[in-house]
Every structure is written in structure tokens, then in C-alpha cells.
N, C-alpha and C positions, 0 to 999 in steps of 0.2 A: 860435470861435477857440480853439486851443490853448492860446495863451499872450497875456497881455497885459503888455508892460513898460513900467510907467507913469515918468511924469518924467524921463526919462531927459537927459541932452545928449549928445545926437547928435553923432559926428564920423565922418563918412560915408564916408570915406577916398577922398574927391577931392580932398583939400586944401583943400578951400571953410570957411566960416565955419559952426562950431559953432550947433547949435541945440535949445532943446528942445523934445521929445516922446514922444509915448506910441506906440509899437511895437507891433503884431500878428502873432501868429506861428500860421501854419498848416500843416498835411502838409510841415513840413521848409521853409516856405517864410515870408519877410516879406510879410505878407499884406497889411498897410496902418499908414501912418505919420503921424501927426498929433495932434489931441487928437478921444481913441478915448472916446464915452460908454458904448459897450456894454463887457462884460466878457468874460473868457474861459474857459476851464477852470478854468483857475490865474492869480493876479495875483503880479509882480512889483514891488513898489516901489523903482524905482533914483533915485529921488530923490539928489543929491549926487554921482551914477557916473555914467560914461561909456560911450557904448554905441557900439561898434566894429565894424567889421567883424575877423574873428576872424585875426590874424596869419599871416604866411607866410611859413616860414623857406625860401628860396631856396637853402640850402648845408648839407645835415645828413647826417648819419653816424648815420642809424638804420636802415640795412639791413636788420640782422637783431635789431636792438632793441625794434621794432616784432613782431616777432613770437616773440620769449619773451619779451617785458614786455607783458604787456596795459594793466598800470595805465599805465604809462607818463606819468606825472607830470613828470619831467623838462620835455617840452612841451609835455603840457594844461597844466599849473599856470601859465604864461607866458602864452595863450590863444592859442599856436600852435595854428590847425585843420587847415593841410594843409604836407608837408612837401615838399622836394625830393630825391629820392636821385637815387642812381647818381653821387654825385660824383667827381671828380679823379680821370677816367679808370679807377676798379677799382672794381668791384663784380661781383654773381654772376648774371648774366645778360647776353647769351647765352653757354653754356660749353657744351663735354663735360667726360667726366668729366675728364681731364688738367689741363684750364685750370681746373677745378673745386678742384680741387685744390692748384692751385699758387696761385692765387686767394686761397684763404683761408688758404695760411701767408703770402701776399705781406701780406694786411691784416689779421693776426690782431689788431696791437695797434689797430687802428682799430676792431674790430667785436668779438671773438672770431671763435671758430667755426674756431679752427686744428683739421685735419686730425687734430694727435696729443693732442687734449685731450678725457678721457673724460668730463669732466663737462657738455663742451656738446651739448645734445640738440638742438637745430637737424635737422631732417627735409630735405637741402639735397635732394629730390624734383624740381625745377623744372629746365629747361635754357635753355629759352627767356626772352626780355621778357615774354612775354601767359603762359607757365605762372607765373613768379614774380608776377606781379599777379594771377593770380588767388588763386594761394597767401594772397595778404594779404586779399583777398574771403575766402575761405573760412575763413580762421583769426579773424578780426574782430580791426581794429584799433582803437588809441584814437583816431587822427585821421587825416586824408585822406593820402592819399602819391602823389606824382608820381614817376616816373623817367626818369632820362637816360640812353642808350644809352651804356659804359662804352667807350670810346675802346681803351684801355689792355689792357682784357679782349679786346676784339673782336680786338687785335693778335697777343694770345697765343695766342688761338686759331687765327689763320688763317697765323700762320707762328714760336708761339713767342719765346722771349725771346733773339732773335738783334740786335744792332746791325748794323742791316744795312739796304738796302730793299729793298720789294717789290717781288717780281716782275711781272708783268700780271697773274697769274694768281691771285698772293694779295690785290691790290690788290682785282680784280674780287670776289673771295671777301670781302674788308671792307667794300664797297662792298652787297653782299646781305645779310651782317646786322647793319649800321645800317638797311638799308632794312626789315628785317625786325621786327627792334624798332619805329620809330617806326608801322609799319601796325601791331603789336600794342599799339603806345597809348605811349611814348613820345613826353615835350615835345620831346627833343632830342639831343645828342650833346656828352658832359663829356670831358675832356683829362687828365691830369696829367702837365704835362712836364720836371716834374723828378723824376717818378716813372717804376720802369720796369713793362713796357717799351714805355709808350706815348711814354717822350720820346725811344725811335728815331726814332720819326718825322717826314720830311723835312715842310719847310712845303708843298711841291707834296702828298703823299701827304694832309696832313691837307684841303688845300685841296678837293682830288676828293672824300674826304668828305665837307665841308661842302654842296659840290655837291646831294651824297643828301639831309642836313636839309634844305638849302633848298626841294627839291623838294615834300619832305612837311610845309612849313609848321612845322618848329620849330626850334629855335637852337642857336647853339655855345656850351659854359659850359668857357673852358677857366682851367684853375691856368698859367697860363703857365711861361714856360720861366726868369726868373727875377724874385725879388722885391728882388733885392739890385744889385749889381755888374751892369750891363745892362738892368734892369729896363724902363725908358721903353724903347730897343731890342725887347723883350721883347711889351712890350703894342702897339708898334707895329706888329711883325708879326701881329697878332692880329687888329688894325683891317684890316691889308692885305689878309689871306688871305681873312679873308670876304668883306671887297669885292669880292674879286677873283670868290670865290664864289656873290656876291649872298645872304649867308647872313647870318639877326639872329646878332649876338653880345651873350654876358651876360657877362661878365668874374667871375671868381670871385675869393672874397674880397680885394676892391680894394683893393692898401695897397703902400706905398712903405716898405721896412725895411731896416735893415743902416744903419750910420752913414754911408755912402756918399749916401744917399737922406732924410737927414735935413731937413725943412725944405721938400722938395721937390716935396709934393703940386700943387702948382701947378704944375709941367711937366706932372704926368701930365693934368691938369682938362684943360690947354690942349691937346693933343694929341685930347683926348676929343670938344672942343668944334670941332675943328676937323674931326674926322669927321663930328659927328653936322651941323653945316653944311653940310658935303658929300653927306647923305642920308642915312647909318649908320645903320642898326637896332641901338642901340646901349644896353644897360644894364648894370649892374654891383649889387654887393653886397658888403656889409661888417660884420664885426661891431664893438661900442664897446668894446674892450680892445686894447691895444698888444702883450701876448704871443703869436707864434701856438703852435699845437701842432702835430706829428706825429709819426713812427714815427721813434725812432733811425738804422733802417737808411735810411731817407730821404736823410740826410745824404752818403752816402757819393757818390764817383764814378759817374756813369753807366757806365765798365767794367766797375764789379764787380760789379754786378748783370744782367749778359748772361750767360743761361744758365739765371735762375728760383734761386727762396730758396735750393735745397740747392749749386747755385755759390758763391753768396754768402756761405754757411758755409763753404764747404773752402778759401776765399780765407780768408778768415779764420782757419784753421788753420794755414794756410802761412804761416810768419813771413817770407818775401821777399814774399808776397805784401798780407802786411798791412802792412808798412812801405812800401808804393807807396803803400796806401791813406791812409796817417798823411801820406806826403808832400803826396796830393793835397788832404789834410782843412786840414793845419795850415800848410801853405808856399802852394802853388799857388791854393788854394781850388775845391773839389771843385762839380760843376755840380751836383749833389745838394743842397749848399748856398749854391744863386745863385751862386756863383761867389764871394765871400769866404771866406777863410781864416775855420775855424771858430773860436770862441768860446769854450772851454769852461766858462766862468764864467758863461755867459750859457744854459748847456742844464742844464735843471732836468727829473731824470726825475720822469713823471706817474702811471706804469704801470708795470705787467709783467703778461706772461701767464701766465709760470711764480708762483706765490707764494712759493716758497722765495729769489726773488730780493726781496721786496717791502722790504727794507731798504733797497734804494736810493732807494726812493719819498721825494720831497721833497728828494733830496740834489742838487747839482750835479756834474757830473764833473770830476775833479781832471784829466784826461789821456786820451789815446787807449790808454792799456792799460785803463785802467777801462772805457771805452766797447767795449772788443774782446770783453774778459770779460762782460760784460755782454749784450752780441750774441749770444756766443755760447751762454751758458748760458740765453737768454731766448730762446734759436731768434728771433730778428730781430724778437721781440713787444713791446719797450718802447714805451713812449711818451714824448714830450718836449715840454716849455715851451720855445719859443726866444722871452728876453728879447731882443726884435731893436726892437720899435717903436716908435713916436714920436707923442706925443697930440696936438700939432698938425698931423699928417699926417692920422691919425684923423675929428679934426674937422673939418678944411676936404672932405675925401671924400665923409662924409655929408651936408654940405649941398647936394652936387649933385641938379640934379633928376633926372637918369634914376639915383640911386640907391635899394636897397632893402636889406634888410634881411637875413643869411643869420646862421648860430651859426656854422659849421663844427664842430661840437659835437661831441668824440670823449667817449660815454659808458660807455668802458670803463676800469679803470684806479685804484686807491685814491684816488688825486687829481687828477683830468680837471680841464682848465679851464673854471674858474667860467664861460664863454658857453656851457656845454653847457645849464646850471640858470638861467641869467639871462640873456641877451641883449635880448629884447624888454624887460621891464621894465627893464631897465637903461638902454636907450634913453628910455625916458617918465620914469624919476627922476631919473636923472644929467643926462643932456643935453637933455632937456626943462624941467624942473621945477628943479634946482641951477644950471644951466650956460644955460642958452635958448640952446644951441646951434642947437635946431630949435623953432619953436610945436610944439604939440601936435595942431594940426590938418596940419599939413606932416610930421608924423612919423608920424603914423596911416597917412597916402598913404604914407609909407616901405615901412611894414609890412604894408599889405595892396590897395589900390588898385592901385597902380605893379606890383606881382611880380603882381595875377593880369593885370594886361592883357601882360605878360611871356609869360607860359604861354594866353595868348588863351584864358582864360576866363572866359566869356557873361554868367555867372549866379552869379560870386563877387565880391569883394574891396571891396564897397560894402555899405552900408544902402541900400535900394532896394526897392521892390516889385517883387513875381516876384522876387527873385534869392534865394538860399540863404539858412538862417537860420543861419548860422556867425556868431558873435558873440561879441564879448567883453566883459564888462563891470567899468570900473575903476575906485577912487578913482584921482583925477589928483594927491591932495593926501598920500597914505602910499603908490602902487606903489613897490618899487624891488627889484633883486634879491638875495635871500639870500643868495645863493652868496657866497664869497670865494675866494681862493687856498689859504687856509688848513682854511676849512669850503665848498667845491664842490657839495656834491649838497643843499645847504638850499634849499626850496622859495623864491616870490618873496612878497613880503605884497603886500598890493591890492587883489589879482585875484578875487574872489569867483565869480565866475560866469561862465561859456564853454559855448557851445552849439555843436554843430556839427549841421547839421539838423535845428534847433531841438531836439535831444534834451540837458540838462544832462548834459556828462561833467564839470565842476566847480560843484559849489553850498556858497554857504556857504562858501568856499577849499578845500573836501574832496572828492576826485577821488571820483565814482561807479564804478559798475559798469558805465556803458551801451559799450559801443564801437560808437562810429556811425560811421567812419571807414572808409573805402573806397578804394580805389584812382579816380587821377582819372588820364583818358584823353587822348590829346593830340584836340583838337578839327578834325574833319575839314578837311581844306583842299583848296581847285580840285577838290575831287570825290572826293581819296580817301579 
């Protein structure tokens, strides 16, 4: 044996009842579980820890993080092992170069990697889903990465950032590469539609797509269209369109916000409960903090971003033009944000791409001239806190059972929110261990059992013989995470030790050098 982990308590992430024993770990695999007399290479004493199967963030923003941060601690130190990209409809695969381009000023503040910034060295080499996964094979990452065929992207590409619909002929054109992605290994197919310009998109148009996942056995993850003013509306049509497509849906980060939606997680449950009664392939995910994040320009109307970033800016210049925009922000309430009248007391900038702007970081916006200026001299790369959520929504969410566990983790930024640095453990100490909003054996299935049967994978998300030795190992009695609002990128304490096929990338709480981490494939389905 490679490895032996003695006394451990087991929590196997079925949910079942904790147990202890002693673990064998061989060629990357749990070799055998019980009380082990023989010994192995190397002994582990996890006497007092818990030994896990190794977390699954279902909603991450490590695109292109994953491949200029090797060490990437942000979410080995958590004991995240494998992640999910391609979220909310944008990322960089499939493109040409045009959509390539417009791609990465569209989500500079989410990722970097904007087009006119000379110090990101990003090699964007790749066009395809199967070139960009191999790109992550080849360069070695810290932890495994899944990806979703980018909605959003595939739109731009095949007719540009027009509000409008497709034609037959582009439709058939989107219709080939989601199909193309998930045959090159893609789980699925993500949304973002209050992002443009995949939230052109009619629900017929996304519906014929899902059609495609459903064919190749993996699921819709969409940001629905809103989380505020319409919401339940919103996620109902979400429930419809797959059904209608016979397609799994995974609902992305699942929450009910805006004072509209206060108190009201129990409509959304019942709505959930009453699809998956009716047969719904149906999950969701969520992170344990009530602010979400995204990109300033997010906020705005879905008109004014028909046309791609550099439209977006010359509206922006145009003072008739941007007083539409203030109308739609501050009176009408712009679809960019759910459909309530913005906030501005309640959007606390995170980021900027540009640094000459970095003053604003941690300030709230006094008004829509600040946020104009601000747009504009940050080329549409800020990022934002929106104080929108509610901890009793929060909490009754994750106790459902088809829920799982995602960060939605923007790790760009002088002060990104703290679920980029602490999500998981924040789950095991706050609401585990302070709050018993969930046991600890029901939170584990949160975060690793439940998301790999998600992504229909064979030989992960359990302790189990034969199956990967991805692990995590914790005190139950100190995890919790470092991060705060105020100090964001502080590691979690706990967490001593994380394996991902059986190779230590954290020993000791101190991230190694190994990158065992690989691209993970969507698992073949009816033959293909």
C-alpha cells in the first residue's frame, strides 16, 4: 500500500452514519477500508479528523486561475478536488478569434485576461472545448476541473451580440457546437441570463438546446433570468423548458434576493418539490453567505449591452444614452438587475481591472455618475458585492436534499468575496458545528457525494473501495474559514490534509508542489 490512514472517522458522503477506520490508499485509488493490520509506504495518524471524500465546488470562476496559479490554494486549502467551469453562460471555449475577444473584455472582471492588459500572460492557444481541456492536461493543475459548454459564448459566436433570434440556420449552428463540446468531454450546458448575450435568448431557442445536452447525457446549469422581482416566475420556467426537453437541470447558485423575495425560500422549495414529484432531474447549489458578487456592467439593461463591450462603452459616452440607462437602473429597474430598481448603498465595489481605479475598492457607490465613471475608466472590469440576501433564505435552501454546494468564487479583485477563500469550510463550522443547520454527515453528501452523482461520476464523491483517492481530511472541532469581508484571501484552518489521487497537494495545512489535477470528462452515455 501507498498509504495507510489510520483512525480516521469516516464520513463517506452518502449521508449514512459516521464511522471509524483505517483507510488504504493505492495507484491513486482506496484500496481497502477497515481495521488495516498491515502497513503502508507511509502512515498517516488521523486519529481526532475526519476523512471525506474530497469537496466539489459545482459553480467556480477558475477558468483561467487554474492555469496561471498553479499553487492555487484559494481551493486546495478548502479540500476542494474538482471544480466546475464554464459557468453562467461565458467562458473561452468554443470561440474564434472575434468571440475570443469580445469574451474576454465581456468577463475581464470575473477572470482577468482582458484583451488590452499587458501584464496577463494567459497563452489563450485553445478554440475548441477538447483543445481547452487539454490545455489544463498539459499545463498541470492543482485540482480536477469539469466544464460546461458556455451558452452565452456559443450565442456570440454563431450570430454575435444581436437581441434578436435565430435564424434556422444559426440555431442549427448552436445546436453543433454544444454538441461538439459535450462529445469533446463536457458535463453540460450553463446559461447566464441576465448576462448578455446569452439572455437573447428565447426559452424555445434554449429549450432546442437542452434537447442536444439531453442527448449526450448531461445537464442544464442555468443563472436564471432573475433572482429578484420575478424570481419563482424565473426558476419556473427553468423547471418547464427542460422538461419539456427531457433534460437534468442543476439550478445555479439557488437563492431568493432583493427585499421582494425575503422570507420566501419556501415558495421556491415547493415549486422544486413539486417537479422533482413529477420526475425532474432536478439539483441545485448554493453558497453560505447572503452577498452575491458580479461585474458592475452586469447590472445594466439588457439593451445596452446588444452589440459587445465596445457598444456598451460608446452608450456610456453618450449622455442621452446613459441617462436611458440611469432611468432603467434607478426608476424602472433594469433586467440586468432582476428587475428591481438598483440599490446603490447596497453595491460595494470588489475589484477593478484597471489599478489606477483601485480606490474604489471597498467603497459603496454614491450614485449612477460614480458607477458611469467608473465603467468607463475600468473598461466594464469592476466587480461588485450586491448586499441583496437573506440568512433565512440561505438556510432553509441548503437543507434540501437535492442540494450541493458551489463558491461562485470571483478570485480576481483586491477584495473578492470571502466564498472564493472559504465556502466549504464555512459550511462545516458555521452551519455545521455553530448553527447544526445541517449534521455533519448530511453536509459532507452536500459537498461531495450528491455533485459527483450530478456529473455521473463512477469512481468519485464517496470513500469507497475502487473509487479515487480524492480526500479530504478535517478537524470537525477548529475547520472554519478565514476569509472575511474585510481579510478575503486568508486561508481556512482545519484542513490539514487533501489528496487528490492519493497524491498530498495539502500536508500539514501547506499547499505542496504536486498538481495531480486533470481534466475530468463527461462520462459516456447510450454509446456516445
Amino acid at each position: 500500500m501507498d498509504l495507510v490512514i489510520r483512525g480516521a472517522r469516516v464520513v463517506d458522503g452518502t449521508g449514512g452514519p459516521s464511522h471509524t477506520a483505517d483507510v488504504a490508499v493505492h495507484a491513486g485509488r482506496v484500496a481497502e477500508i477497515g481495521r488495516l493490520r498491515a502497513g503502508g509506504r507511509r502512515t498517516l495518524d488521523a486519529h481526532g479528523l475526519v476523512l471525506a471524500p474530497g469537496f466539489i465546488d459545482m459553480h467556480a470562476h477558475s477558468d483561467l486561475a487554474l492555469l496561471r496559479d498553479p499553487d492555487h490554494s484559494a481551493k486546495a486549502a478548502q479540500g476542494v478536488t474538482l471544480e466546475v467551469l464554464g459557468q453562467d453562460g461565458l467562458s473561452y471555449a468554443p470561440v474564434d478569434e472575434r468571440t475570443l475577444t469580445e469574451v474576454r473584455a465581456a468577463i475581464a472582471g470575473w477572470n482577468g485576461g482582458a484583451p488590452w492588459d499587458p501584464d496577463d500572460d494567459i497563452d489563450f492557444g485553445w478554440r475548441t472545448v477538447g483543445e481547452y481541456l487539454d490545455r489544463l492536461d498539459a499545463t498541470g493543475i492543482a485540482v480536477n476541473a469539469a466544464y460546461l459548454v458556455p451558452q452565452g459564448t456559443v450565442r456570440a459566436y454563431a450570430l454575435g451580440w444581436d437581441d434578436r433570434p435565430a435564424t434556422p440556420a444559426e440555431l442549427d449552428r448552436m445546436r453543433r457546437l454544444v454538441a461538439e463540446g459535450l462529445a469533446e468531454g463536457a458535463v453540460g450546458m450553463s446559461s447566464g441570463l441576465t448576462y448578455t448575450p446569452g439572455m437573447y435568448a428565447s426559452g424555445a431557442e434554449l429549450t432546442e438546446l437542452c434537447r442536444v445536452v439531453a442527448a449526450y447525457g448531461g445537464y442544464y446549469c442555468p443563472h436564471h433570468r432573475s433572482y429578484g422581482r420575478g424570481a419563482l416566475g424565473a426558476y419556473a420556467e427553468m423547471v418547464e423548458l427542460t422538461r419539456a426537453a427531457g433534460c437534468a437541470l442543476h439550478l445555479a447558485h439557488a437563492t431568493m434576493n432583493f427585499g421582494e423575495n425575503e422570507g420566501r425560500a419556501g415558495e421556491l422549495l415547493a415549486l422544486l418539490d413539486d417537479a422533482l414529484a413529477g420526475g425532474a432531474d432536478l439539483t441545485l447549489d448554493s453558497y453560505p453567505y447572503t452577498p452575491g458578487c458580479t461585474t458592475l456592467v452586469a447590472l445594466l439593461p439588457s439593451w445596452a449591452g446588444e452589440g459587445g463591450p465596445e457598444a456598451v462603452l460608446a452608450r456610456l459616452r453618450d449622455d442621452a444614452e446613459a441617462e436611458r440607462i440611469r432611468y432603467a437602473l434607478e426608476v424602472t429597474g433594469a433586467d440586468g438587475c432582476h428587475g428591481v430598481p438598483v440599490d446603490w448603498s447596497a453595491i460595494e465595489i470588489s475589484g477593478t481591472a484597471d489599478p489606477a481605479y483601485g480606490a474604489y475598492v471597498g467603497t459603496r457607490l454614491d450614485g449612477w455618475e460614480s458607477a458611469r465613471r467608473l465603467l468607463l475608466g475600468d473598461r466594464l472590469g469592476s466587480t461588485v458585492l450586491q448586499h441583496v440576501g437573506h440568512e433565512e433564505n440561505v438556510r432553509a435552501i441548503m437543507r434540501h436534499p437535492v442540494h450541493t454546494g458551489g463558491s461562485d468564487g470571483i478570485l480576481r479583485g483586491a477584495k473578492p468575496h470571502p466564498r472564493a477563500y472559504g465556502t466549504f469550510p464555512h459550511y462545516l463550522g458555521r452551519y455545521v458545528r455553530e448553527l447544526g443547520v445541517l449534521s455533519l454527515e448530511e453536509c459532507v453528501a452536500h459537498l461531495s457525494g450528491r455533485p459527483a452523482a450530478r456529473l455521473r461520476l463512477p469512481d468519485r464523491g464517496l470513500v469507497r473501495e475502487g473509487y479515487r483517492a480524492d480526500l479530504v481530511l478535517f478537524d470537525p472541532q477548529t475547520v472554519a474559514a478565514g476569509s472575511t469581508y474585510e481579510n478575503p484571501r486568508v486561508l481556512p484552518a482545519g484542513i490539514p490534509y487533501v489528496l487528490i489521487d492519493g497524491r498530498f497537494v495539502m500536508r500539514d495545512g501547506r499547499r505542496t508542489d504536486v498538481l495531480a489535477g486533470r481534466s475530468v470528462r463527461r462520462t459516456p452515455h447510450d454509446g456516445r
